[in-house]
MARBASE-740075 format. One line per field, with one value per residue (C-alpha): residue number from 1; residue in three letters; z, x, y. Coordinates in nm, 3 decimals. Each point is the difference from the previous one (the first is absolute). Layout:
% MARBASE-740075
i	[NUM ...] $
aa	[Ala ...] $
z	[Z ...] $
x	[X ...] $
y	[Y ...] $
% end
This chain:
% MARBASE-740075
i	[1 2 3 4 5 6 7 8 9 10 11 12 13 14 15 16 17 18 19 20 21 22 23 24 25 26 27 28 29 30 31 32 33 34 35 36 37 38 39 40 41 42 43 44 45 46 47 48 49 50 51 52 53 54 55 56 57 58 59 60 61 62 63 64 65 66 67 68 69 70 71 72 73 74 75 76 77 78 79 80 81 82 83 84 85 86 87 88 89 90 91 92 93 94 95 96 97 98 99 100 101 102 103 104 105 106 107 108 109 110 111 112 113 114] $
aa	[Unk Unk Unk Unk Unk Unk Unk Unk Unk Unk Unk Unk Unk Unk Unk Unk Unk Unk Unk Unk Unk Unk Unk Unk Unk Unk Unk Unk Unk Unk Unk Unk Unk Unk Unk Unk Unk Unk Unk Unk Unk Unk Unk Unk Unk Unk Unk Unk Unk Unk Unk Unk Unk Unk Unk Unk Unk Unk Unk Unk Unk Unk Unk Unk Unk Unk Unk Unk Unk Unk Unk Unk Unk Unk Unk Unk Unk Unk Unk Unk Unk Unk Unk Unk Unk Unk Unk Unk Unk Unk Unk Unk Unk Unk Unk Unk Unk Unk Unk Unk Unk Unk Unk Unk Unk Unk Unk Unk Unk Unk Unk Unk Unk Unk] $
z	[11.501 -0.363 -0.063 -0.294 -0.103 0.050 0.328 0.255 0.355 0.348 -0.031 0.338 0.115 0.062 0.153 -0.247 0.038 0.078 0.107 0.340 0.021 -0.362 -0.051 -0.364 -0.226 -0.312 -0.266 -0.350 -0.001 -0.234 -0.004 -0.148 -0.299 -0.068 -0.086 0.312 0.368 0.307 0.302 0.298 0.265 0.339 0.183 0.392 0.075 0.137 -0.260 -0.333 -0.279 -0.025 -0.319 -0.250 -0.357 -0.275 -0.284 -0.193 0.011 0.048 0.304 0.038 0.297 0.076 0.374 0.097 0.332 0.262 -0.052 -0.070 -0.139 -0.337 -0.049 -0.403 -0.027 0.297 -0.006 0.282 -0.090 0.195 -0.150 0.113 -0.096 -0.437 -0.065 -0.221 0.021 -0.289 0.124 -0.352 -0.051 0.173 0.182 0.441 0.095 0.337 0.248 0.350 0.167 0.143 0.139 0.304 -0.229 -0.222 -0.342 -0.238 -0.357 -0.337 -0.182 -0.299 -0.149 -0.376 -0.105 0.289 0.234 0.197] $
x	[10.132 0.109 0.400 0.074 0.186 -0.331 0.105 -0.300 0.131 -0.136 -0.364 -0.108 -0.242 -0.363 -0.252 -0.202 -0.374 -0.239 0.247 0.190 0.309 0.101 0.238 0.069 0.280 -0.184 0.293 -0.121 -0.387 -0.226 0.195 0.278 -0.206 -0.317 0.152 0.097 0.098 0.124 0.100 0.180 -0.268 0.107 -0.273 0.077 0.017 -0.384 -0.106 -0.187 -0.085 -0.395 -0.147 -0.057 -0.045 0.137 -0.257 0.225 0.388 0.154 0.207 0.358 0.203 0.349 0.122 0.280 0.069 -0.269 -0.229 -0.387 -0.323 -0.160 -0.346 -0.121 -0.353 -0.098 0.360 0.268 0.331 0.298 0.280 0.370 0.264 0.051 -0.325 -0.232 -0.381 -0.197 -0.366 -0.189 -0.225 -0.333 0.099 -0.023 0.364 0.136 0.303 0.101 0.367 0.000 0.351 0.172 0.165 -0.195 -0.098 0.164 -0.110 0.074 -0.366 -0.071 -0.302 -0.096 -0.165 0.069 -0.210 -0.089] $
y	[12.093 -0.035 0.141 0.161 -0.345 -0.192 -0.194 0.028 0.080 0.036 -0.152 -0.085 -0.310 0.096 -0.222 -0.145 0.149 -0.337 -0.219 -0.015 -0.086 0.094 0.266 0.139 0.141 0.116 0.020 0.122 0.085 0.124 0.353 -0.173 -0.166 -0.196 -0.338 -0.139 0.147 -0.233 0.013 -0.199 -0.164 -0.131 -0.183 -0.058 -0.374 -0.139 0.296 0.019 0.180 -0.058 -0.211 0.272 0.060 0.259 0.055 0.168 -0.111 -0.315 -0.051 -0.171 -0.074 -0.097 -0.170 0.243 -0.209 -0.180 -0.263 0.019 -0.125 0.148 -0.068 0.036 -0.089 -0.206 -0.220 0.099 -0.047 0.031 0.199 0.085 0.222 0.010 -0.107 0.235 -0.010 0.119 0.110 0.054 0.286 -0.067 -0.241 -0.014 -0.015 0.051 -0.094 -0.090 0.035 -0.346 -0.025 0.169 0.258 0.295 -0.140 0.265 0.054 0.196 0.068 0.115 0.062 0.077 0.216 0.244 -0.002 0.330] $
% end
């Protein structure tokens, strides 16, 4: 929920909908504005989130803590807490917790996705 001094409190975690082991914190959405919304991912170690693509927004991501592997294109990549990823519009993206700790991340994607 949005105070009246523009701090969002109390969002909860929610599994993400296709992928197991994903939980998610959506931040500022699409209600917000149309530029950009985000939100902070935690994917269970030995978990993923499944090679995907976003037609219409371009997708950035920020190690909180953990340790992973991005995939952009058809190129793993192993990341680890204060890298960013950038996963272009149209492009297959995806990630795997590959430590023995949740890999946390901050996403944002712009325009706002729904």
């Amino acid at each position: 929920m949005l105070s009246e001094n523009m701090i969002l409190t109390h969002e909860e975690f929610v599994p993400h909908p296709t992928n197991e082991g994903v939980l998610v914190r959506h931040l500022f959405t699409s209600e917000h504005n149309g530029r950009l919304n985000n939100a902070e991912i935690r994917v269970a170690p030995g978990c993923r989130i499944a090679p995907h693509v976003h037609e219409g927004a371009l997708e950035t991501m920020y190690v909180v803590s953990g340790k992973g592997e991005f995939l952009v294109g058809d190129t793993y990549q192993p990341v680890e807490a204060g890298n960013a990823m950038l996963a272009p519009q149209g492009v297959v993206h995806g990630v795997k917790a590959a430590g023995p700790e949740p890999l946390v991340m901050f996403c944002t994607f712009s325009p706002a996705t729904k």
